[in-house]
N, C-alpha and C positions, 0 to 999 in steps of 0.2 A: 324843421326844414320842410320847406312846402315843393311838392313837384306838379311841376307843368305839364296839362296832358300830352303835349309833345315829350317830355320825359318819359310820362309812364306808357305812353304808346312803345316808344323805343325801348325800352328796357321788356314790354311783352313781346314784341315780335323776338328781341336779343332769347327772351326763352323758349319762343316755338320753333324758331330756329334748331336751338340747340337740342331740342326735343326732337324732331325729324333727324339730328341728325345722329344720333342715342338708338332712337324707333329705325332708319336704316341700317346703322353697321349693324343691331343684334339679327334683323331679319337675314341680311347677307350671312351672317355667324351661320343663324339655325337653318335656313332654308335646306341646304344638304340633308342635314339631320330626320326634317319633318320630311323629306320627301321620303325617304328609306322607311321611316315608322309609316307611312301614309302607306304605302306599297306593299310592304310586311304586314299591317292591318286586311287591308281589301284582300289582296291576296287567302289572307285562312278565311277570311270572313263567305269567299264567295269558294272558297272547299268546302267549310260547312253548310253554304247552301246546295252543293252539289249533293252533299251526303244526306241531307231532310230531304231533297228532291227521288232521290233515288229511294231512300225508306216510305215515303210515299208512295214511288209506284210500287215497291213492292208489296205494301198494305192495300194498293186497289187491284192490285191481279189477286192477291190472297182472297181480299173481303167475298167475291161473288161466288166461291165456294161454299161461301158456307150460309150464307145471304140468296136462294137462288129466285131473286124475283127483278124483275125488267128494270125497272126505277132504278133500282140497287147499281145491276150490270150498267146503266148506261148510266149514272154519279162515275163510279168509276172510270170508265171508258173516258168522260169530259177529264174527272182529275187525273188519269194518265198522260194525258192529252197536255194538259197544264203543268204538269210536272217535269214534263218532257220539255218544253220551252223552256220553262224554269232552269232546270239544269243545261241545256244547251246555251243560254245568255251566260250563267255563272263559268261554266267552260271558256266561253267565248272571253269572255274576265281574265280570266286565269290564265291563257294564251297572250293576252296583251300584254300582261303584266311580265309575265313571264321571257316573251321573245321582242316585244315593244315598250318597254316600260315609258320611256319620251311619249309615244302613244298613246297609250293609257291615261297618262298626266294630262295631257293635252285636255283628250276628251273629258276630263274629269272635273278640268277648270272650267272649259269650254262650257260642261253643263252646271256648272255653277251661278257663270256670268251670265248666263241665259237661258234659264231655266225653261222649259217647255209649257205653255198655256195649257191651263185645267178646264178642260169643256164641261 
């Protein structure tokens, strides 16, 4: 039996179709699901970075004790400095998430879709 490419045209579209429409209802299914696991990830992700932020600075106020030469103090003094950002952005996180979660998602897609240019 021979088919006409008008046959096998329609009988592929017949399967992309039905493939969109397989690929929609599971995303509708999971998308709840992934948003919560997405939220509950970020969420510890950016407490454990509060917690290396903070062991950090606590490692550059220690170091210049015992370290006591200018170089040394001002390494520290910058990676305080950075640590300190650091942990304030992952706070900043952890606030979203926490009191705006729709917020957080937002900007999350947001910076997905449109990723910021690398100078």
């Amino acid at each position: 039996m021979e088919y006409s490419f008008k046959d096998l045209t329609k009988d592929m579209l017949t399967e992309v179709l039905e493939m969109v429409k397989s690929t929609k209802n599971f995303t509708v299914e999971q998308a709840p699901d992934y948003i919560k696991q997405l939220l509950a990830y970020k969420l510890i992700s950016n407490y454990i970075g509060v917690v290396i932020c903070v062991l950090f600075i606590i490692a550059s106020i220690i170091i210049p004790f015992y370290f006591n030469h200018f170089a040394v103090n001002l390494f520290c003094g910058v990676a305080i400095f950075v640590f300190f950002i650091g942990s304030i952005l992952n706070i900043d996180n952890i606030i979203k998430i926490k009191v705006a979660p729709k917020v957080f998602i937002v900007d999350y897609i947001s910076n997905l879709l449109n990723p910021k240019p690398k100078e």
